[in-house]
N, C-alpha and C positions, 0 to 999 in steps of 0.2 A: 484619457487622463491628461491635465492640464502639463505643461514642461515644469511649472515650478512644482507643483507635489508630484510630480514625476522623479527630480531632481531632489528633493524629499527625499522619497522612499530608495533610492539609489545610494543614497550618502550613507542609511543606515543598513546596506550591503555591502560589506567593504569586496569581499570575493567577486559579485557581481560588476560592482563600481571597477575593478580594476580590468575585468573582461571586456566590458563595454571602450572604455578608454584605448585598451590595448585594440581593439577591432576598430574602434573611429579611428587609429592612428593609420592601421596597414588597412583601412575598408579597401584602396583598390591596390593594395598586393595580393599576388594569386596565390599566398600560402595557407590561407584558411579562409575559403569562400564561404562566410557564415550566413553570406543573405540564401544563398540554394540550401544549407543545411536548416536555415528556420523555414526555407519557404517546401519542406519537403522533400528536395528532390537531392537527395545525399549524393557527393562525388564518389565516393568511394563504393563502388559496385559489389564487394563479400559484404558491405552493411547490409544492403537492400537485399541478399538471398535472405537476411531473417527475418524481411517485414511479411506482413501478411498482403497476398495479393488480393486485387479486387473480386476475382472469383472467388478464392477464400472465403474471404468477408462476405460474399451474397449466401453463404450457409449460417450466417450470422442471423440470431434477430435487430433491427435496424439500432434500436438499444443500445444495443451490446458490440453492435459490431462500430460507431460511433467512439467507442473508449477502446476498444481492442486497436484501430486506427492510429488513436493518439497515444497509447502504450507504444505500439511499434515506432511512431517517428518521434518519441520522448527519447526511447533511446538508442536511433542513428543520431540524433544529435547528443546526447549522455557519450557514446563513444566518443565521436568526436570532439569536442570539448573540454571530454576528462584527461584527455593527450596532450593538453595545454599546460605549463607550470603552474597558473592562476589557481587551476582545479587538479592540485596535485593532493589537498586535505580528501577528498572526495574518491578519489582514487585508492589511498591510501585505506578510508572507512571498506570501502566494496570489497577491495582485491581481499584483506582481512577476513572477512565476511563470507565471502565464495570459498576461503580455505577454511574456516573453522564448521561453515553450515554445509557446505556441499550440494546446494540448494538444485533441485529438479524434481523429485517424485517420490512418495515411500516406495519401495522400501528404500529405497537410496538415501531419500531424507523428506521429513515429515516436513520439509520448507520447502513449499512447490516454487516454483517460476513465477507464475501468478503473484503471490506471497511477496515473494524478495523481492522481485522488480520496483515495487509498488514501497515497500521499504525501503529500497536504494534510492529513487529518485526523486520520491515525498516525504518521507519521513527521517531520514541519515542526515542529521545535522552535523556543519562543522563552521566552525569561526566563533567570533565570539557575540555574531547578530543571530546564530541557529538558522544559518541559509542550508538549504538543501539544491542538489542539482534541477529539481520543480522549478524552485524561485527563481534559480540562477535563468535558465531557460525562459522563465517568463520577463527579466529585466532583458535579457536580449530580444526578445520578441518585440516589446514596446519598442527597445531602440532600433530593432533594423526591418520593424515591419513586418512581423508574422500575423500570418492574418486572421482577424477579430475573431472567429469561429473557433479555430485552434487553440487559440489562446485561453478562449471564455473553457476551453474540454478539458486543457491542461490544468488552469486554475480550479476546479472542481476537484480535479483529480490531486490538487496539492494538499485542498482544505482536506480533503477525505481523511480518514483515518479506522480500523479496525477497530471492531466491535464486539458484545458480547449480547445479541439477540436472543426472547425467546420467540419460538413458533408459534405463532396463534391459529395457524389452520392455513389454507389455500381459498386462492377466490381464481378458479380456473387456472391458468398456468401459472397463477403468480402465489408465494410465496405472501404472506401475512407476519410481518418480525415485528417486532415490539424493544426498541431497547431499555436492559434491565434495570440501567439507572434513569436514565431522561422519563421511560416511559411514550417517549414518541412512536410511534406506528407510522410504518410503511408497508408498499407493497411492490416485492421487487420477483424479476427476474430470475431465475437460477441456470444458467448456461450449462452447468455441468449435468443439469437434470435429475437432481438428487431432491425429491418430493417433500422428505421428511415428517416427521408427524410432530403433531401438535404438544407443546409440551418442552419440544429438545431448546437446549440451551447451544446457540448459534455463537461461533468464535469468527466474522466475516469483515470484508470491506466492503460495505454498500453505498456503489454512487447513484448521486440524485439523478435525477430523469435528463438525458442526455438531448434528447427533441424537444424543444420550445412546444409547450401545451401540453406534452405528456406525463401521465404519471407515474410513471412506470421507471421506479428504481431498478438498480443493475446489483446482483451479488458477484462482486467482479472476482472473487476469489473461490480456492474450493474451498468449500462448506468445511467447517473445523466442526465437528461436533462435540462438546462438552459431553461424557458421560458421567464422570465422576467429578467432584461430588454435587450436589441440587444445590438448588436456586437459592436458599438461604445461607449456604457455607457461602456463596460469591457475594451474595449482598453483606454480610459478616464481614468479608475482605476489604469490601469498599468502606466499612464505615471505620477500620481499621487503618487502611491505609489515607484518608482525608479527615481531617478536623470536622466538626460537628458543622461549622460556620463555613465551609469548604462551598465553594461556588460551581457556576457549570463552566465556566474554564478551566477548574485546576483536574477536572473531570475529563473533558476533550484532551487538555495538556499530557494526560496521566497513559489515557488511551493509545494518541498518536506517537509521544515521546515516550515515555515509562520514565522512572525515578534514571537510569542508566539507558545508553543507547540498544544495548544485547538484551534488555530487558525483557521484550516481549516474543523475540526469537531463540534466547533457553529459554521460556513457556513453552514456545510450542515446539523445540529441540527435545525437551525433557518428558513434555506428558504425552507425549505420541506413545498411540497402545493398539490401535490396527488400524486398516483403509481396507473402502472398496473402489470401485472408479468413480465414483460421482463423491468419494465423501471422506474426510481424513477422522479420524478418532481419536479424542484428548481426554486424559484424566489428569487432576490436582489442580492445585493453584501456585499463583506466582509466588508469595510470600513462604508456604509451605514445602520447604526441599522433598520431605517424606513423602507429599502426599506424590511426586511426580514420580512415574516408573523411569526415569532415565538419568535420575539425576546424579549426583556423585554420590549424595548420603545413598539410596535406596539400589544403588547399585554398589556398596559397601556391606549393608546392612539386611536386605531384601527388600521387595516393595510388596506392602502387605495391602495392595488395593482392590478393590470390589472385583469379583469373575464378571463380565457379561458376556452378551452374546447379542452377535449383529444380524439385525431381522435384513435381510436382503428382500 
């Protein structure tokens, strides 16, 4: 990127803009060595037991284990960063968040790790430009040099946003989605190794192909499974919640942000209805309180939703 649309896009970051300013001022005071923290190699020694080791990673497909890399030093740097005043808004979004979702696993909570992470650092907007801690990482990357590869994994992983896939079948280990409004097709990865059958309606984050030349999308989250209700109650919601003339941004906008920030985690706070290890299970929709088993109405009232049963 050129300095002056560098310089651009910076001015209309005001959170970043003041980050960057504030680290050119102390770059050589040794209070916040942000060049080792973009360039990977984090000072702070309890961040790095949570990253994932290289051995780790070599049980990884190459895929998968490419985004799982750049989750872990998204956030040693998220950590560190958010202990700054600049990113005190950002702090404030998460710590809120961590206490109302409690976010790790069902039965603890239907918001896995996976899920939140990927919420907290791409999609949690604050200020009045919608920077998230993604952005913010990626304007200090440009200015202190994080390197092109990292940056182009982070940027993917910024645009990303969750989704509402159907299955169309498998083409050997890959997964065949289809999304319900765009209608685009992919064929990705499932890490968690939950096969699924053709038909289900997918609530996921799939990133694009992480190897130059590959085609091979990643389902980087676990599998949400829509059970209740079918594919024309959601298509119904869509046409409900956008105008007739509604474009495919306010589409993406919808998905990635929701009308409210908590919008799409009470969805999946509220319609959690069972899990197995490869797979979480959702019933209702967003607009509809009744239709969700968790919600305040239907946990007043009862929640009168479909019996099923999970084919293991």
């Amino acid at each position: 990127m050129d300095k002056k649309k560098y310089d651009q896009t910076l001015s209309a970051r005001p959170i970043a803009a003041k980050l960057v300013a504030k680290m050119k001022r102390s770059r050589r005071a040794k209070v916040v060595n942000i060049k080792n923290v973009l360039d990977g190699r984090a000072t702070a020694e309890e961040l790095h037991k949570t990253v994932v080791t290289q051995e780790e990673l070599a049980g990884f497909d190459l895929a998968h284990a490419a985004y799982v890399y750049t989750q872990n030093q998204v956030s040693v740097m998220s950590e560190q960063l958010t202990a700054l005043k600049e990113m005190a808004p950002f702090a404030d979004i998460i710590s809120k968040a961590e206490n109302l979702y409690i976010p790790s696993a069902p039965p603890m909570s239907p918001l896995t790790t996976s899920y939140f992470t990927c919420w907290a650092f791409f999609d949690a907007c604050a200020g009045p430009a919608n920077e998230t801690i993604g952005t913010t990482i990626l304007e200090f990357g440009t200015a202190f040099g994080i390197h092109t590869e990292m940056l182009r994994l982070i940027r993917l992983m910024q645009e990303s946003r969750m989704g509402l896939y159907i299955h169309k079948g498998s083409e050997g280990k890959l997964a065949v989605l289809e999304d319900l409004v765009t209608g685009a097709v992919c064929r990705a990865i499932v890490p968690t190794g939950y096969d699924g059958k053709k038909g289900e309606l997918w609530y996921v984050r799939v990133l694009p192909p992480s190897i130059h030349g590959s085609m091979e999308h990643v389902v980087f989250t676990t599998p949400y499974i829509v059970v209740h209700p079918q594919l024309a109650d959601w298509l119904a919601y869509f046409r409900r919640t956008f105008i007739a003339t509604a474009g495919f941004d306010d589409y993406e906008r919808h998905m990635k942000y929701g009308p409210t920030r908590e919008y799409w985690n009470d969805f999946v706070f509220e319609a959690y209805v069972n899990h197995q290890m490869e797979a979480i299970y959702l019933a209702g929709l967003p607009d509809i309180p009744e239709s969700r088993p968790h919600s305040e109405v239907s946990q007043v009232n009862g929640w009168r939703g479909p019996d099923f049963i999970i084919q293991r």
